[in-house]
mmCIF file of the N, C-alpha and C atoms, coordinates in Angstrom:
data_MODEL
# 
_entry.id   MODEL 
# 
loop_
_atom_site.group_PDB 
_atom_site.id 
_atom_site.type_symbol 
_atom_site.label_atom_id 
_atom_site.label_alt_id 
_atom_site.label_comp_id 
_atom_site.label_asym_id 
_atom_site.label_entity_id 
_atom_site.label_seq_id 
_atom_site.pdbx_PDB_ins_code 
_atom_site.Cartn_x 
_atom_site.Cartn_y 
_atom_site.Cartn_z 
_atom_site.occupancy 
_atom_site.B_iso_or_equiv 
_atom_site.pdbx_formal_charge 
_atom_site.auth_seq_id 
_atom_site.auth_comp_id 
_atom_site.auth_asym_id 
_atom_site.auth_atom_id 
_atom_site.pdbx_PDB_model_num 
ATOM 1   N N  . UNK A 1 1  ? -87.209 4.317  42.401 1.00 0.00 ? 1  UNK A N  1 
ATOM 2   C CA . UNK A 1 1  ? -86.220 4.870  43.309 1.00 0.00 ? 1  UNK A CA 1 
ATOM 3   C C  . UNK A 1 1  ? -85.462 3.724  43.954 1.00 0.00 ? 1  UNK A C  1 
ATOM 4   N N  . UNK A 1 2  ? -84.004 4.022  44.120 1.00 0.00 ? 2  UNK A N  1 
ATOM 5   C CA . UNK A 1 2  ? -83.517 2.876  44.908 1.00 0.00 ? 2  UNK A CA 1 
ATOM 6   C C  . UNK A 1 2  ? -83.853 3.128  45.802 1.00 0.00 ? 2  UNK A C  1 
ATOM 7   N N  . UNK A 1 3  ? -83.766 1.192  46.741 1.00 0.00 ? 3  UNK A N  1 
ATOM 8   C CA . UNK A 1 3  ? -83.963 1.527  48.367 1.00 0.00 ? 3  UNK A CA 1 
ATOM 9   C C  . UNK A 1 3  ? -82.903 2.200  49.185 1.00 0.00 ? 3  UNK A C  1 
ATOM 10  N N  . UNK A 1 4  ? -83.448 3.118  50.236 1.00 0.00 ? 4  UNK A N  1 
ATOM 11  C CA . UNK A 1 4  ? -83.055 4.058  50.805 1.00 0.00 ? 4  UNK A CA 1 
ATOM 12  C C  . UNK A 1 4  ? -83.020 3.851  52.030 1.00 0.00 ? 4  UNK A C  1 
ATOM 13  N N  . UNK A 1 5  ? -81.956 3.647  52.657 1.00 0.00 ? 5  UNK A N  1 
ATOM 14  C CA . UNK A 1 5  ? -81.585 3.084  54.341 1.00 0.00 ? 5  UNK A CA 1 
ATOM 15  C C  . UNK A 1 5  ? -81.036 4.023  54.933 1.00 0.00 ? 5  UNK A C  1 
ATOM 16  N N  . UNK A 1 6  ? -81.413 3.955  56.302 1.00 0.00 ? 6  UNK A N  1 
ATOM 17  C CA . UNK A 1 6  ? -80.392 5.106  57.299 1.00 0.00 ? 6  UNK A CA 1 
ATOM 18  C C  . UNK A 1 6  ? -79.265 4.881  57.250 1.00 0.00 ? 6  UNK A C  1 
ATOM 19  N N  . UNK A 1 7  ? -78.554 3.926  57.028 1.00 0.00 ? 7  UNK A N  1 
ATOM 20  C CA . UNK A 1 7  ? -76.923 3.427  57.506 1.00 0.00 ? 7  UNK A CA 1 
ATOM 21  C C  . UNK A 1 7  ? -75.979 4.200  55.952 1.00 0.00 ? 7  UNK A C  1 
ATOM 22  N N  . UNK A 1 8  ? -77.545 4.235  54.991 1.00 0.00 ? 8  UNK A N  1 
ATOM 23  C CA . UNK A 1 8  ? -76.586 4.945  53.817 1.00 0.00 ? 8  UNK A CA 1 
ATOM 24  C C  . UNK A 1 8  ? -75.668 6.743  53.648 1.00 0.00 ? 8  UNK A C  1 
ATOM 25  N N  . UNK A 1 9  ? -74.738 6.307  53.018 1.00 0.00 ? 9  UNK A N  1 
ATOM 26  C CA . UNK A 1 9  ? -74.441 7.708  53.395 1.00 0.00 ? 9  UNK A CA 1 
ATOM 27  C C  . UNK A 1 9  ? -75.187 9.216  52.408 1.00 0.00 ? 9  UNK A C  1 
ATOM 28  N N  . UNK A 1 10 ? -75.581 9.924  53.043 1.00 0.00 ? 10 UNK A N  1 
ATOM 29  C CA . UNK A 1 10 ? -75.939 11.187 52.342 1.00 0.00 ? 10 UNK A CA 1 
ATOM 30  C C  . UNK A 1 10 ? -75.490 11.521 50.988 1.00 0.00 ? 10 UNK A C  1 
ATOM 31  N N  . UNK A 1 11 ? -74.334 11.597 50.988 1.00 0.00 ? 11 UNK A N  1 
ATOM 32  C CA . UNK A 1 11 ? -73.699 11.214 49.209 1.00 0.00 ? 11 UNK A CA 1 
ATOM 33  C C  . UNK A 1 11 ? -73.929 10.445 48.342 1.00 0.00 ? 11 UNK A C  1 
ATOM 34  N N  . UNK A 1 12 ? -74.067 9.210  49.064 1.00 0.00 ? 12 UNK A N  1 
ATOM 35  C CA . UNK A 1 12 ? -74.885 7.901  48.274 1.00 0.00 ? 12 UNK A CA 1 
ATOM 36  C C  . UNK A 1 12 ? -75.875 8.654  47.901 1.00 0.00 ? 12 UNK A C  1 
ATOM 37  N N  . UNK A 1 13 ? -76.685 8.581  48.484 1.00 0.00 ? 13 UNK A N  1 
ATOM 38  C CA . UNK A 1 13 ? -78.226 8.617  48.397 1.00 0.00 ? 13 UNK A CA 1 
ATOM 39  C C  . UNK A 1 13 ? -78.588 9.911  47.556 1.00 0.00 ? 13 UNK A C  1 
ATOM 40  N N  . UNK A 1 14 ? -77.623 10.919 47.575 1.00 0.00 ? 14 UNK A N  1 
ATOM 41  C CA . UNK A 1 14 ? -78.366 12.053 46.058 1.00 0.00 ? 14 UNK A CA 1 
ATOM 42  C C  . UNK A 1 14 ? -77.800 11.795 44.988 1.00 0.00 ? 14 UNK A C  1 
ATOM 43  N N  . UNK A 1 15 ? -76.570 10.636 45.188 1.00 0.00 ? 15 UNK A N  1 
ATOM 44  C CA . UNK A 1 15 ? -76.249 10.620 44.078 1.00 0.00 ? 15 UNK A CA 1 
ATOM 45  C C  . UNK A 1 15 ? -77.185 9.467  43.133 1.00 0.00 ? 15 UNK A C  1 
ATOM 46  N N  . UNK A 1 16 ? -77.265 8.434  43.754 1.00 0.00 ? 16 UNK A N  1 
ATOM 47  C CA . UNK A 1 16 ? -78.693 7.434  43.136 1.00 0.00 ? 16 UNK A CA 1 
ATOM 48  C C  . UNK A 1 16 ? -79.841 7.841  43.236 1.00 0.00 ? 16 UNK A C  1 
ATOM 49  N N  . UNK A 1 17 ? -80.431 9.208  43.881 1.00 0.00 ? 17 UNK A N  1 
ATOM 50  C CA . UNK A 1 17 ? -81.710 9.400  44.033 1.00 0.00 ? 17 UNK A CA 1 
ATOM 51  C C  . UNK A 1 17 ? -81.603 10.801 44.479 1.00 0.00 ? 17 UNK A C  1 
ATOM 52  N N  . UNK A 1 18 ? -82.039 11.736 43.589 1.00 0.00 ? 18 UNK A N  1 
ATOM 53  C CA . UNK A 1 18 ? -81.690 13.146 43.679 1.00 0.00 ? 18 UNK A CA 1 
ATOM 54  C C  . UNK A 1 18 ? -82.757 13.827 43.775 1.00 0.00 ? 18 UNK A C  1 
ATOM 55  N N  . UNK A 1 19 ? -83.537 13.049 43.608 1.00 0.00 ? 19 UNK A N  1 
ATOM 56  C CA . UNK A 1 19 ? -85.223 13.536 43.986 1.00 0.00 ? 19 UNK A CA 1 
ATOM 57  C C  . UNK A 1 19 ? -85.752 13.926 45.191 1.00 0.00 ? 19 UNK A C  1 
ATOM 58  N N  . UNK A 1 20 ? -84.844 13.219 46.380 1.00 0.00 ? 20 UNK A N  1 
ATOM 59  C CA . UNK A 1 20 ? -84.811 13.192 47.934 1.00 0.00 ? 20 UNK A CA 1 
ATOM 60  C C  . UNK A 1 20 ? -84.080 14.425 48.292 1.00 0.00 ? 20 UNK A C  1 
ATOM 61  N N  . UNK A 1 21 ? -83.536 15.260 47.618 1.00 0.00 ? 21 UNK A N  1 
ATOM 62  C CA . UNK A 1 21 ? -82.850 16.181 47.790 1.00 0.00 ? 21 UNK A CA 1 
ATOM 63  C C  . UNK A 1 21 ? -83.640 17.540 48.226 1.00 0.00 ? 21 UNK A C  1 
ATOM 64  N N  . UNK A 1 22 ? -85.064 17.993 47.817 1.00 0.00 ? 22 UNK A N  1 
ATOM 65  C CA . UNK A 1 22 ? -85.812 18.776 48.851 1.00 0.00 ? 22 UNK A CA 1 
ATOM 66  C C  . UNK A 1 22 ? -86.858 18.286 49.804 1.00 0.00 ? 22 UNK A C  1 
ATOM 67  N N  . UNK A 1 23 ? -86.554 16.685 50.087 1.00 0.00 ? 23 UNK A N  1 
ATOM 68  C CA . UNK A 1 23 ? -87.147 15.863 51.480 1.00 0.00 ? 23 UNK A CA 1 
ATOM 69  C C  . UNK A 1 23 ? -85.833 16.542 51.958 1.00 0.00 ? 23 UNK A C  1 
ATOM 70  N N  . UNK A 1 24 ? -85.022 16.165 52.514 1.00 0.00 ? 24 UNK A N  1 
ATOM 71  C CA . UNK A 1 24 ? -83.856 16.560 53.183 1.00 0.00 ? 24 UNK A CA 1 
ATOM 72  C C  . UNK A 1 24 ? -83.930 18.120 53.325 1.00 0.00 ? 24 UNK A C  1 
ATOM 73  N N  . UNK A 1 25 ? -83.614 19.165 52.358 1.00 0.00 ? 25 UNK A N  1 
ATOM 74  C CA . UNK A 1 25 ? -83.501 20.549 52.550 1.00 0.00 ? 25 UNK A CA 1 
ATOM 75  C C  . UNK A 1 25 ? -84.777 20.494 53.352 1.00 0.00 ? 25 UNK A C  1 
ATOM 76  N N  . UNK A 1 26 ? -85.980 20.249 52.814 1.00 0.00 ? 26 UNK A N  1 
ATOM 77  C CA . UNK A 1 26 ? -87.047 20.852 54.166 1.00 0.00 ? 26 UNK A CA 1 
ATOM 78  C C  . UNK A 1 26 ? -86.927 20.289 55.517 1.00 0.00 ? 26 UNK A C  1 
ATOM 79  N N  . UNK A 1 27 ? -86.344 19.096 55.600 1.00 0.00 ? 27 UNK A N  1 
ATOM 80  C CA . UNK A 1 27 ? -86.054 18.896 56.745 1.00 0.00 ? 27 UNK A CA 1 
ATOM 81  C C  . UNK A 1 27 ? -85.637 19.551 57.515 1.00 0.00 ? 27 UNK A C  1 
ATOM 82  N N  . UNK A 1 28 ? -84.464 20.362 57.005 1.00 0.00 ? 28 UNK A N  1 
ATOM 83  C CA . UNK A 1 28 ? -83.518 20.969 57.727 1.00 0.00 ? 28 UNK A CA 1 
ATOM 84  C C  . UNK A 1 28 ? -81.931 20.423 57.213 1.00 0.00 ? 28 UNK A C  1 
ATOM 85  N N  . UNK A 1 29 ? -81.623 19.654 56.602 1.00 0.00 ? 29 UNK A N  1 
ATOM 86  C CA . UNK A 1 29 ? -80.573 19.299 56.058 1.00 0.00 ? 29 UNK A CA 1 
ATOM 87  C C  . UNK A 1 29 ? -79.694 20.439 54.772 1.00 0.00 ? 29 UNK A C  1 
ATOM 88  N N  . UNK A 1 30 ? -79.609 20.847 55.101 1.00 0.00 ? 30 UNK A N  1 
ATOM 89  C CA . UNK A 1 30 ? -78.834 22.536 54.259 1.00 0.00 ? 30 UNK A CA 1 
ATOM 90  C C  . UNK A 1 30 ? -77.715 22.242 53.797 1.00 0.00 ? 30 UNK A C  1 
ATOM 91  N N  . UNK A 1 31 ? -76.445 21.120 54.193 1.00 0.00 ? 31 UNK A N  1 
ATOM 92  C CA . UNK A 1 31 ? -75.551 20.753 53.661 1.00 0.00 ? 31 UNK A CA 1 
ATOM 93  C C  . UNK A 1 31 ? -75.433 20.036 52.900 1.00 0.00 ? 31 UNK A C  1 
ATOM 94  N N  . UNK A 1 32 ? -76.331 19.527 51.712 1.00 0.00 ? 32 UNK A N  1 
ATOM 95  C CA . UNK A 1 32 ? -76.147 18.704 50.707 1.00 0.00 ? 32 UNK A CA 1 
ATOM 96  C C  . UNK A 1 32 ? -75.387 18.416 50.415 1.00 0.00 ? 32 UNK A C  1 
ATOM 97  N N  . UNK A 1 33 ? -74.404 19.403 50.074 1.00 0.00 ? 33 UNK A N  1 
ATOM 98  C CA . UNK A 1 33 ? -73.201 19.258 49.313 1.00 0.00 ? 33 UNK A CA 1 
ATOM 99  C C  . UNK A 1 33 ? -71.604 19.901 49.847 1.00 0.00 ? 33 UNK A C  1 
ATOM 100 N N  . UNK A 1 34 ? -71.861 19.496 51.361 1.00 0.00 ? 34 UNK A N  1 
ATOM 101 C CA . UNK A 1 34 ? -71.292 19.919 52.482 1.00 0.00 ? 34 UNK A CA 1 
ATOM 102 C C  . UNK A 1 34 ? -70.006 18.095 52.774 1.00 0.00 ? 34 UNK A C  1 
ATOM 103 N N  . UNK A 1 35 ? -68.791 18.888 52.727 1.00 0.00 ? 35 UNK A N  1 
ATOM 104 C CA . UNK A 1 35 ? -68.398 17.353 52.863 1.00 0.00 ? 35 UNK A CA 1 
ATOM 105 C C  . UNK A 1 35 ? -68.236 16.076 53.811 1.00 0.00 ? 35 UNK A C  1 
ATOM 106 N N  . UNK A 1 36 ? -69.076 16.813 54.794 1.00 0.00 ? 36 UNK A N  1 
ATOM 107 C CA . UNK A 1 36 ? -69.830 15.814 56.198 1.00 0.00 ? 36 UNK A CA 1 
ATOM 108 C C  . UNK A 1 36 ? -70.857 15.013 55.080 1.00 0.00 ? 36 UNK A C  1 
ATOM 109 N N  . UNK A 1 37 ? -71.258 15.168 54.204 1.00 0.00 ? 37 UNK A N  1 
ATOM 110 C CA . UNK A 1 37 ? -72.058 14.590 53.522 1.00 0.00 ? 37 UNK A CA 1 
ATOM 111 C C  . UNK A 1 37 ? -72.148 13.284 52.543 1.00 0.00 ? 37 UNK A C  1 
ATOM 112 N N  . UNK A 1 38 ? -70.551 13.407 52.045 1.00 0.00 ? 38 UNK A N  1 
ATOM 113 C CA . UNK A 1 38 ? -69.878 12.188 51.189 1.00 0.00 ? 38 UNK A CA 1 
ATOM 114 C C  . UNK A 1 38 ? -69.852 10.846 52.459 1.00 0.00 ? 38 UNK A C  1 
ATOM 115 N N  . UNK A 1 39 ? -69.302 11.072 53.607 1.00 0.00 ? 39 UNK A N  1 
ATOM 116 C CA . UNK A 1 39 ? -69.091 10.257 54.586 1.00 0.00 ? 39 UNK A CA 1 
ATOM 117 C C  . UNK A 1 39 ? -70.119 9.620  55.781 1.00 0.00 ? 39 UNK A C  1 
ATOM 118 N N  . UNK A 1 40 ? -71.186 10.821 55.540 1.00 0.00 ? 40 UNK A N  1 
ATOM 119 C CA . UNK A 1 40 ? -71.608 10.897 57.360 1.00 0.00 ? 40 UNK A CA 1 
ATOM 120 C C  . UNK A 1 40 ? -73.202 10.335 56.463 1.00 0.00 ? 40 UNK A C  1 
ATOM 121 N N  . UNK A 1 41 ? -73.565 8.757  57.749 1.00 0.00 ? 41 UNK A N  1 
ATOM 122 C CA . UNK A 1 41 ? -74.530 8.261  56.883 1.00 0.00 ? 41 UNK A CA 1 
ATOM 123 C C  . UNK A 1 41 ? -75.851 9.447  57.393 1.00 0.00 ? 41 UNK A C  1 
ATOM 124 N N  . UNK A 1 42 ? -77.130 8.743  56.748 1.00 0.00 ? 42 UNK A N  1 
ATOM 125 C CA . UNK A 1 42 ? -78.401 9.906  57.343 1.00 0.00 ? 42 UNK A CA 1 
ATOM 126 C C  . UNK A 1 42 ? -78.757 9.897  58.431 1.00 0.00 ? 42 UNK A C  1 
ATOM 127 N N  . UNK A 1 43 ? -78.400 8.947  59.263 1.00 0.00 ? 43 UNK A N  1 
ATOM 128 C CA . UNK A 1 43 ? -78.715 8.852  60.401 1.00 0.00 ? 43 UNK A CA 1 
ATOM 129 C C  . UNK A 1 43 ? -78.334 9.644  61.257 1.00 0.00 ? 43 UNK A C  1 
ATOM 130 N N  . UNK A 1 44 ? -77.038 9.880  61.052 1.00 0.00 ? 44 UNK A N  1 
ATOM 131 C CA . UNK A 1 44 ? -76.061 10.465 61.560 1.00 0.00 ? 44 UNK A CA 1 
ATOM 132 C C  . UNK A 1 44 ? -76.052 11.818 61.542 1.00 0.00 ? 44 UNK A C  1 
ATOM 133 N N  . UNK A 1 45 ? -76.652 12.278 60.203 1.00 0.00 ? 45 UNK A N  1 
ATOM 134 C CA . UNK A 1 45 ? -76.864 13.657 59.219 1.00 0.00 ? 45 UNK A CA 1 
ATOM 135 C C  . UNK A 1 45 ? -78.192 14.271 60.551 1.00 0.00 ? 45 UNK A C  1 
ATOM 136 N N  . UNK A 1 46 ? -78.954 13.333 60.811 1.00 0.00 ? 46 UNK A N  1 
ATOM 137 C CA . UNK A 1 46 ? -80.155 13.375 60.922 1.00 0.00 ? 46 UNK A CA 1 
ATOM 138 C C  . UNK A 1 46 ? -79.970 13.954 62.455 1.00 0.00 ? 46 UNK A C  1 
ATOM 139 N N  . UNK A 1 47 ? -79.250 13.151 63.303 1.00 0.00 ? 47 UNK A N  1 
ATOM 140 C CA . UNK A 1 47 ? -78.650 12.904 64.933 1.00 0.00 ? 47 UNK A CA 1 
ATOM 141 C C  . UNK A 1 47 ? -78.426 14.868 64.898 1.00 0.00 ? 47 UNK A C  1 
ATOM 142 N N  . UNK A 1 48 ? -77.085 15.067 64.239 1.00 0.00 ? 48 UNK A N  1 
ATOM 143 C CA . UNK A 1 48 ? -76.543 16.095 64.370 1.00 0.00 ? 48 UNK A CA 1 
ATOM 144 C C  . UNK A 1 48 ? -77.368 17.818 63.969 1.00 0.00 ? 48 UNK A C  1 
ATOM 145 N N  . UNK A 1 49 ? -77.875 17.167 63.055 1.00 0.00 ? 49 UNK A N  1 
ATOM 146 C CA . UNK A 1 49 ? -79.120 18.250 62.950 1.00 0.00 ? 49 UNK A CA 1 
ATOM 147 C C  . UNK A 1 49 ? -80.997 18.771 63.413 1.00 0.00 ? 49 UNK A C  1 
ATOM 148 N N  . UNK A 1 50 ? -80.728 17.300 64.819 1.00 0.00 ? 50 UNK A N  1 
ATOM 149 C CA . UNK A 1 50 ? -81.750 17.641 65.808 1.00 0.00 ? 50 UNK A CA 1 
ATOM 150 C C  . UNK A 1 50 ? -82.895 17.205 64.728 1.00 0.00 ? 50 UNK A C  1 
ATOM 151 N N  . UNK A 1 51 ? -82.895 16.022 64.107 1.00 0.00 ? 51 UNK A N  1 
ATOM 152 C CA . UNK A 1 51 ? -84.355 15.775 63.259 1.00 0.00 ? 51 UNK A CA 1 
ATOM 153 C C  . UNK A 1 51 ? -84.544 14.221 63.482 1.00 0.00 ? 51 UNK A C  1 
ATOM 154 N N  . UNK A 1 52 ? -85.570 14.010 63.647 1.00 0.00 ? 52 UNK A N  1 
ATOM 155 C CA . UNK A 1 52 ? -86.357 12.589 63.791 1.00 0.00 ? 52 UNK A CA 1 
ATOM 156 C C  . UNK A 1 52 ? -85.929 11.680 62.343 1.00 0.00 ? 52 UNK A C  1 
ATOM 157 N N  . UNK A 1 53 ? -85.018 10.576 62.566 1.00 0.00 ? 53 UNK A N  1 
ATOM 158 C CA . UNK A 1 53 ? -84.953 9.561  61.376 1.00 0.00 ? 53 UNK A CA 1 
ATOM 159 C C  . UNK A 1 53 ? -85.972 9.125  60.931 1.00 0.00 ? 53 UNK A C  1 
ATOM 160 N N  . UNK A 1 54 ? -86.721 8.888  62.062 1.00 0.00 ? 54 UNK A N  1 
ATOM 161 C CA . UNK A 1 54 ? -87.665 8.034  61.233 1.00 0.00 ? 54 UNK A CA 1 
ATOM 162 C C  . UNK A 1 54 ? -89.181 8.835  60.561 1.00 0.00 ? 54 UNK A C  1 
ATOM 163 N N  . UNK A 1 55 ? -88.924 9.780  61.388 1.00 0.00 ? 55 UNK A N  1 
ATOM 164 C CA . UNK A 1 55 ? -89.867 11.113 60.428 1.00 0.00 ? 55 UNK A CA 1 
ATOM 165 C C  . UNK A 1 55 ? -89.442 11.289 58.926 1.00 0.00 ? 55 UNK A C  1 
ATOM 166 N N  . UNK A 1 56 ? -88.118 11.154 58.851 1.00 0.00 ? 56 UNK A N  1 
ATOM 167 C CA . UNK A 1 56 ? -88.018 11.666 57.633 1.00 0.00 ? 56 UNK A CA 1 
ATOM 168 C C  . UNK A 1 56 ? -87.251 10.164 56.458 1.00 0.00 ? 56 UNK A C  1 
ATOM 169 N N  . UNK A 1 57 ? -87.617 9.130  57.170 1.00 0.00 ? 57 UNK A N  1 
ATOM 170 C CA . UNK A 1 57 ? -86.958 7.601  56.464 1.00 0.00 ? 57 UNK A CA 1 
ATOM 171 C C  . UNK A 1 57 ? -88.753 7.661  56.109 1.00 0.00 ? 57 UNK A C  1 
ATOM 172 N N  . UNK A 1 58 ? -90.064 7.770  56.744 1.00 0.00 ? 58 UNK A N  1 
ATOM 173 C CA . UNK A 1 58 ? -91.438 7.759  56.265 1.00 0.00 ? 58 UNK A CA 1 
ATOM 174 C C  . UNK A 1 58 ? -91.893 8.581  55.347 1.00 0.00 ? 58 UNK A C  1 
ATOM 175 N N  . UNK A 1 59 ? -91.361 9.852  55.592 1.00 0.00 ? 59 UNK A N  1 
ATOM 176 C CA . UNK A 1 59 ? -91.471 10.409 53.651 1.00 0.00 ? 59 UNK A CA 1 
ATOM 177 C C  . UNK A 1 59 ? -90.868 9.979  52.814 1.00 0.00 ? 59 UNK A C  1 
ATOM 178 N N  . UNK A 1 60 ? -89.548 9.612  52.461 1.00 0.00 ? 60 UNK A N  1 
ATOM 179 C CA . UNK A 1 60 ? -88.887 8.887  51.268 1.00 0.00 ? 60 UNK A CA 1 
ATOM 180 C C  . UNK A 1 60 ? -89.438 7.377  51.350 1.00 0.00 ? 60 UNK A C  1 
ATOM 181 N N  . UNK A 1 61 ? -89.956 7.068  52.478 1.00 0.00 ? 61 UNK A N  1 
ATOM 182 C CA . UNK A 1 61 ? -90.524 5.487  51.926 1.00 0.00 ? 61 UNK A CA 1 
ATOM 183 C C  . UNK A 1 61 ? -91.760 5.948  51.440 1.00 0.00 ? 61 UNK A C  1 
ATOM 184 N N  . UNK A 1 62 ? -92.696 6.630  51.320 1.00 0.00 ? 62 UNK A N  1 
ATOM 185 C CA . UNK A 1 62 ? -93.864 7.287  50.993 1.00 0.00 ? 62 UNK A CA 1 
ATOM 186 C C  . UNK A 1 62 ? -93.602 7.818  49.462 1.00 0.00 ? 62 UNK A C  1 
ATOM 187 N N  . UNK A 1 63 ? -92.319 7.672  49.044 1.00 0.00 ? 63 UNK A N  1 
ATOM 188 C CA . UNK A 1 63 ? -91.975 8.721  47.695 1.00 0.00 ? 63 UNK A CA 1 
ATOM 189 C C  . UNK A 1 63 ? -92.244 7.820  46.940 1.00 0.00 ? 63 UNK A C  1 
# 
């Protein structure tokens, strides 16, 4: 898997690593393919949808 940073953007990251894609939906991240998503990094994804970064940067480093 590539490495996977908060500062990356959500689009990045399913598009190099699409595996992370039901870490995120269970999170709570429902807009995958929402176009806040091409732009808005995970952190950010993360801020706006009331979820702990680093809760969910410790499962994909765990993947």
């Amino acid at each position: 898997m590539t490495g996977i940073t908060k500062d990356m953007t959500v689009g990045d990251i399913i598009k190099a690593n699409p595996e992370v894609v039901p870490v995120l939906m269970n999170a709570g991240m429902h807009c995958i393919g929402c176009p806040s998503a091409a732009g808005e990094s995970l952190e950010e994804a993360a801020m706006v949808h009331g979820i702990d970064i680093d809760e969910i940067m410790n499962v994909i480093d765990a993947m």
